[in-house]
C-alpha positions in Angstrom: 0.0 0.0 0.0 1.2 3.8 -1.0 2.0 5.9 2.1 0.5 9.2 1.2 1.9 12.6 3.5 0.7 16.2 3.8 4.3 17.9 2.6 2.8 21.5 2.0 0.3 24.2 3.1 -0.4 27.6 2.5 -3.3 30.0 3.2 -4.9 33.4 2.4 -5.1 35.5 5.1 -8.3 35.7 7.1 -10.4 38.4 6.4 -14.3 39.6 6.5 -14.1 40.9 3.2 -11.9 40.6 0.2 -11.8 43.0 -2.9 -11.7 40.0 -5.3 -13.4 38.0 -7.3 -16.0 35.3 -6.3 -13.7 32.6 -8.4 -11.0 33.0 -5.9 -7.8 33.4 -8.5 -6.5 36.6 -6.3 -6.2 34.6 -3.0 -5.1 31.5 -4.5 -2.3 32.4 -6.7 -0.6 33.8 -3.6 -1.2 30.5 -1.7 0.5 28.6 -4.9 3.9 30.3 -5.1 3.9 30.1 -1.5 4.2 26.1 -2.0 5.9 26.3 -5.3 9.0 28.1 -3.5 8.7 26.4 -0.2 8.8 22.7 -1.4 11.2 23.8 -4.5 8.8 22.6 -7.4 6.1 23.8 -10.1 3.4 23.5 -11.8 4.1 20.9 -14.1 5.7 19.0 -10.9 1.9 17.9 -10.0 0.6 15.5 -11.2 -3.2 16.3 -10.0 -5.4 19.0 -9.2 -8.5 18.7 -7.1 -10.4 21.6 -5.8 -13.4 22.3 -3.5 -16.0 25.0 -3.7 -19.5 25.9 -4.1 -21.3 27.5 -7.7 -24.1 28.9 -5.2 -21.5 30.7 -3.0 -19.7 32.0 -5.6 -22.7 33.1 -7.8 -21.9 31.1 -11.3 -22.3 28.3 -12.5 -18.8 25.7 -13.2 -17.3 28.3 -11.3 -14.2 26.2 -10.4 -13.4 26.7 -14.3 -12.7 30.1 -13.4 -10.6 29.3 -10.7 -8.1 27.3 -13.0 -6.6 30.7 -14.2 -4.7 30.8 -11.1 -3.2 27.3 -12.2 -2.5 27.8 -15.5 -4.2 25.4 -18.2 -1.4 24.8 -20.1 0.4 22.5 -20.7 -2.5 20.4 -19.6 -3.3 19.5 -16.4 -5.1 16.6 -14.5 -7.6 18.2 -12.9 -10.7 17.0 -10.6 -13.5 19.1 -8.4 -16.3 18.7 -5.7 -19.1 21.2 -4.5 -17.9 20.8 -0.8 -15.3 21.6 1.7 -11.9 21.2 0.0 -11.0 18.6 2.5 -13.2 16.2 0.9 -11.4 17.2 -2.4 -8.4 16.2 0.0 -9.7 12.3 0.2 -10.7 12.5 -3.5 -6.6 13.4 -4.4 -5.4 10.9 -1.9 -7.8 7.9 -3.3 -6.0 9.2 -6.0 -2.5 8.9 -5.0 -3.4 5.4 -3.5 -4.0 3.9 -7.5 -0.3 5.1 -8.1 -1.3 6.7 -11.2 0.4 10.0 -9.3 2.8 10.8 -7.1 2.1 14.6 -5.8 -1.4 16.2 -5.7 -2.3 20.0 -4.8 -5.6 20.3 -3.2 -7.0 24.1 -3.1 -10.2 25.3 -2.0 -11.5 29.4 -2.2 -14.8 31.0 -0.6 -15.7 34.0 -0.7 -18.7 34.5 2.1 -19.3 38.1 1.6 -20.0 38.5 -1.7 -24.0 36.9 -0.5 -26.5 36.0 2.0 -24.1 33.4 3.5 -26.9 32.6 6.1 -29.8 32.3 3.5 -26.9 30.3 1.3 -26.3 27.6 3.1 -30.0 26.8 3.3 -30.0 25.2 0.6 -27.5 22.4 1.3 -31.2 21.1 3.3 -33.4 18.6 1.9 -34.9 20.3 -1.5 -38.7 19.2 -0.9 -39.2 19.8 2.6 -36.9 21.8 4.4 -35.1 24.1 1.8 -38.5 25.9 0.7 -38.8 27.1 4.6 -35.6 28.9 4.3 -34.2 28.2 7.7 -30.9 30.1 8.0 -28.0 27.9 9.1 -27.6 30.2 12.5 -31.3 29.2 13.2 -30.5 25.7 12.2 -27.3 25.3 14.5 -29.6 27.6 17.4 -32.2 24.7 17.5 -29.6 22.1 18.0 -27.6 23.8 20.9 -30.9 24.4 22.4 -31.6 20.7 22.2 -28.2 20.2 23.9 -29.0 23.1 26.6 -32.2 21.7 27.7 -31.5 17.8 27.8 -28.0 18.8 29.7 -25.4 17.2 27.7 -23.6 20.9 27.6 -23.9 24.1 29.8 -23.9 27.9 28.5 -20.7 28.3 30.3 -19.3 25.3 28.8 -20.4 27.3 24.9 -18.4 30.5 26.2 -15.6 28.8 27.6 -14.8 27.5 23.8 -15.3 30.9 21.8 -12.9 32.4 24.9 -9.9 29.5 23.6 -11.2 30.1 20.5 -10.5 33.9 20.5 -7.3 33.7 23.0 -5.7 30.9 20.7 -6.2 32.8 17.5 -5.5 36.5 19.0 -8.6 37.2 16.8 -10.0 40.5 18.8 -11.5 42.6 14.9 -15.0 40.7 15.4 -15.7 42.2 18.9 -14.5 43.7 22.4 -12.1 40.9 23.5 -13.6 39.2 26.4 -11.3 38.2 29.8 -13.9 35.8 31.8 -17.0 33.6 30.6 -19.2 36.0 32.8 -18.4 38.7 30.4 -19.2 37.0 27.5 -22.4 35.7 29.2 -23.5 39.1 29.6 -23.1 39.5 25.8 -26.9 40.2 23.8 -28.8 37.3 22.3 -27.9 37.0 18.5 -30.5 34.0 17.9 -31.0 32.6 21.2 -29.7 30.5 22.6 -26.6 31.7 20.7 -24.8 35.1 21.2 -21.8 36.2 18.2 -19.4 34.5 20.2 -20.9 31.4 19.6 -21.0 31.5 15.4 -18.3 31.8 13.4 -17.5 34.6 11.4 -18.1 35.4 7.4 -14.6 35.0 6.4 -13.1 35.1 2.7 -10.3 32.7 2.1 -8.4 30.3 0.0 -6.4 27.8 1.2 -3.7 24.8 -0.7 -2.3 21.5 0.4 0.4 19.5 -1.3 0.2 15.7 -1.0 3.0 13.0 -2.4 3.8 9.5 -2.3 6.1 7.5 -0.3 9.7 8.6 -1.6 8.5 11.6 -3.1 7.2 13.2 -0.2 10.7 12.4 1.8 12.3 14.8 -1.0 10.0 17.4 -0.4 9.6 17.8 3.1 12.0 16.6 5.9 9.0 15.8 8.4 5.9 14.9 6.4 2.6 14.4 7.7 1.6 11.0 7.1 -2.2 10.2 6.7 -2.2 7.0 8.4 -6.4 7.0 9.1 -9.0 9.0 6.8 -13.0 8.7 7.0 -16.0 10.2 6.0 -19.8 9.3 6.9 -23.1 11.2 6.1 -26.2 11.2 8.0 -29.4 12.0 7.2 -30.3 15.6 5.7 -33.7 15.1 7.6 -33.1 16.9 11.0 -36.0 15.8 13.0 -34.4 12.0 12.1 -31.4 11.9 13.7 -29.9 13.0 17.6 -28.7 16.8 16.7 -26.9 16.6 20.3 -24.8 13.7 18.8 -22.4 12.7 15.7 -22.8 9.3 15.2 -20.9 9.6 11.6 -18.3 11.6 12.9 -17.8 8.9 16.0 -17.8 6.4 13.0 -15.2 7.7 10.7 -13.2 8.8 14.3 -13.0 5.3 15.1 -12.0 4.2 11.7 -9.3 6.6 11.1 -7.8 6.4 14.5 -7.8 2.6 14.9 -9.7 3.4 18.2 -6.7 5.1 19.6 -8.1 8.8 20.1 -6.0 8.3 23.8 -2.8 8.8 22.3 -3.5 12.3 19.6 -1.7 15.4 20.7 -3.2 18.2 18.5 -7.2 18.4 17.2 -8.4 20.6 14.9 -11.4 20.5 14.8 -13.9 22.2 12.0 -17.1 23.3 14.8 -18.5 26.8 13.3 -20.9 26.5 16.1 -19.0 26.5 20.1 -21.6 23.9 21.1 -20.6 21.5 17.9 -16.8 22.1 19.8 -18.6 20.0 22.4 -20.1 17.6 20.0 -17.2 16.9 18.1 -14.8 16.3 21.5 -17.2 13.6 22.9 -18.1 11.9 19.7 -14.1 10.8 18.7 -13.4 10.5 22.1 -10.7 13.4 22.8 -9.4 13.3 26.7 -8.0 16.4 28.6 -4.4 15.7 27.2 -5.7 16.8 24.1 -5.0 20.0 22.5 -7.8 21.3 20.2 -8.3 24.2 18.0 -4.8 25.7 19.0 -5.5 27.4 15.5 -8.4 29.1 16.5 -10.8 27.2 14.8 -13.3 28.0 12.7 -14.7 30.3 15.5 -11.5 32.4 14.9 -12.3 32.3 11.0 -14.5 30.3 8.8 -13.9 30.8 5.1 -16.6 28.5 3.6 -15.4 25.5 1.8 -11.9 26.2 2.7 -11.8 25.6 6.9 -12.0 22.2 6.8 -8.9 21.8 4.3 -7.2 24.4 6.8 -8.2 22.3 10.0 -6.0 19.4 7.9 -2.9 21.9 7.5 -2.5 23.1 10.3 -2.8 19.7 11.7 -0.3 18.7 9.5 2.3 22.4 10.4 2.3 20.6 13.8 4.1 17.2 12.4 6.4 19.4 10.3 7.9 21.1 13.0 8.2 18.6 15.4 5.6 20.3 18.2 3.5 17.0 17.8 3.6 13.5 16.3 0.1 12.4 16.0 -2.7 15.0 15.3 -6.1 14.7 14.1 -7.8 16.7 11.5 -11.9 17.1 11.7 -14.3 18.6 8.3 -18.0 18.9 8.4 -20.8 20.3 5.8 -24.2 20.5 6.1 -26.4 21.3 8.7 -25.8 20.8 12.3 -22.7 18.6 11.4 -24.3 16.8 8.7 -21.4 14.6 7.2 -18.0 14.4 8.5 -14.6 13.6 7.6 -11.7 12.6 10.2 -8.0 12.1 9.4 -5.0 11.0 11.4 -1.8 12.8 10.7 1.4 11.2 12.4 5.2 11.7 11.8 7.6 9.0 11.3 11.1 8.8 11.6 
C-alpha cells in the first residue's frame, strides 16, 4: 500500500471581506507560489489537481473553471473538483494517490462568504422538498440544535463561552468584537438568535487555502518531516433533522473510530472544524478526545471560517504541527451541512 503525506500548506489571510473575485484566482495564486517556492517545485511537478468549492457561494455556474486561471491550463493538467469543503477534495486526491497513477497532488479550496446571504446560502444544502422551501438560516439551524443540547443537559452555557474564549485567546482574533477576559463577560453579551450570542457562530470569512500531497519517496524529498495520513474517514447522515440526535455525531464517532484505529488516547493536536462552540462540544465527545488533548490551537473555525476552505485548513494546520516537530500524532476534523451533517476525520502522524 502507498503511504500518502501532507508535505505542504499555504493559506490566504483571514479576512471579512476581500476585494476580489468570487472565483478565488487573487487569493489562491498567492497560496500557490507560496508552495511552489517552499517545497522547490512547479506546476508541471503535480501530477493532480482537485479543488473544493461551491457555484451557489460564488454566484456562477462551473465556477471552479474560473478558478483554473490561477493554475495555469497549459500545458495540460489533471484536474478533478467537488461542490464541498476542500477537504473532501483532499480524500478525492489521496484515493488518487493510492491507485499510483500520481505521485504529488495539490488540493485548493476558495470562498468568498461576503459577496452573498451566506446565512440564507447555506440553506440550501437542506433537503430540496421539505426543508429548503422554509428557508431556515443555518444560524437558526445550528440555534435549535444547541438548544436541544441546553435543555437535555449534555452541555452548559458556560461550557459554549468557555470554547469561543480558547477560540479567541488561541487565535488572538480580537477585529469581530470587544475581547472578552472571563465567561461571565461573554455571558453578559446580547442574544444573537437565542440561545446563541456572536461568540458562539463563526464569522463570514473570505479565504483560500492549498495543500500539497505526495507519495512515499517523493514526499521524503519534499519535506524533511511529512505528515503522514495514516487513518482517513467520511460518513453522512441523514439531511432530515427531525431524524437523527442533533446533540450527537454518530458519523463523525464512526469515521473517528476508523481513522484512528480506536486510539483517540494517544492524539496530541485536534483541529477541529465546529462553526458552532456547542458542535466544539459535539465533536470532543463523539471521537473521544481526553483532557491531554490539545484542540483548535488554531483558533478554529470560530476564529475564521472561510466557507469551503476551513476544513482543508483544519487538515494543515494539523499537518504544520508534524512538520515542526511540536507533535507526532494529530487529528484533523471537516464537516458540511447542517448541524454537522457529514463528516470527515483524518489522522496525521510523523515518522522517523
Amino acid at each position: 500500500m502507498t503511504d500518502v503525506a501532507v508535505v505542504g500548506f499555504a493559506h490566504a489571510p483571514h479576512v471579512r471581506r476581500t476585494e476580489g473575485t468570487t472565483n478565488g484566482v487573487e487569493m489562491l495564486m498567492p497560496c500557490f507560489h507560496q508552495l511552489y517556492e517552499e517545497l522547490g517545485i512547479q506546476q508541471t511537478d503535480i501530477g493532480f489537481w482537485c479543488s473544493g468549492s461551491s457555484d451557489y457561494l460564488a454566484g456562477r455556474a462551473f465556477s471552479f473553471i474560473s478558478a483554473i486561471d490561477s493554475i495555469g491550463a497549459v500545458p495540460p493538467i489533471n484536474e478533478s473538483h467537488v461542490e464541498m469543503d476542500a477537504a473532501w477534495a483532499l480524500y478525492e486526491a489521496y484515493i488518487k494517490i493510492l491507485t499510483g497513477q500520481v505521485e504529488t497532488a495539490l488540493v485548493y479550496g476558495f470562498g468568498k462568504s461576503s459577496a452573498g446571504v451566506l446565512r440564507r446560502i447555506l440553506a440550501l444544502q437542506t433537503d430540496p422538498y421539505t426543508v429548503a422551501p422554509l428557508w431556515p438560516d443555518a444560524v437558526s439551524m445550528a440555534g435549535l440544535q444547541a438548544r436541544l443540547g441546553l435543555d437535555s443537559g449534555k452541555w452548559t452555557a458556560e461550557q459554549m463561552a468557555q470554547v469561543a474564549l480558547d477560540s479567541f485567546a488561541a487565535a488572538q482574533r480580537t477585529d469581530r468584537e470587544p475581547p472578552a477576559k472571563s465567561i461571565d463577560e461573554l455571558l453578559a453579551r446580547p442574544y444573537f438568535a437565542d440561545p446563541l450570542r456572536r461568540h458562539d457562530i463563526a464569522p463570514i470569512t473570505d479565504g483560500a487555502a492549498a495543500i500539497v500531497l505526495a507519495a512515499d519517496g517523493r514526499a521524503r524529498e519534499l519535506r524533511e518531516n511529512p505528515a503522514w495520513i495514516t487513518g482517513i474517514e467520511h460518513r453522512i447522515e441523514t439531511p432530515v433533522l427531525g431524524a437523527r440526535d442533533l446533540t450527537v455525531s454518530t458519523s463523525t464517532a464512526t469515521s473517528a473510530a476508523i481513522a484512528t484505529g480506536g486510539d483517540a488516547s494517544s492524539i496530541e493536536v485536534a483541529e477541529l472544524h465546529a462553526p458552532f462552540s456547542h458542535q466544539q462540544l459535539i465533536l470532543t465527545e463523539a471521537i473521544g478526545l481526553g483532557a491531554d488533548t490539545k484542540i483548535n490551537p488554531s483558533g478554529g473555525a470560530l476564529a475564521a471560517n472561510p466557507m469551503f476552505v476551513a476544513g482543508l485548513e483544519r487538515i494543515g494546520f494539523a499537518a504544520q504541527h508534524i512538520f515542526n516537530g511540536t507533535a507526532t500524532r494529530t487529528l484533523a476534523h471537516a464537516t458540511s451541512g447542517a448541524g454537522l451533517q457529514q463528516n470527515l476525520v483524518a489522522v496525521l502522524e510523523g515518522k522517523n
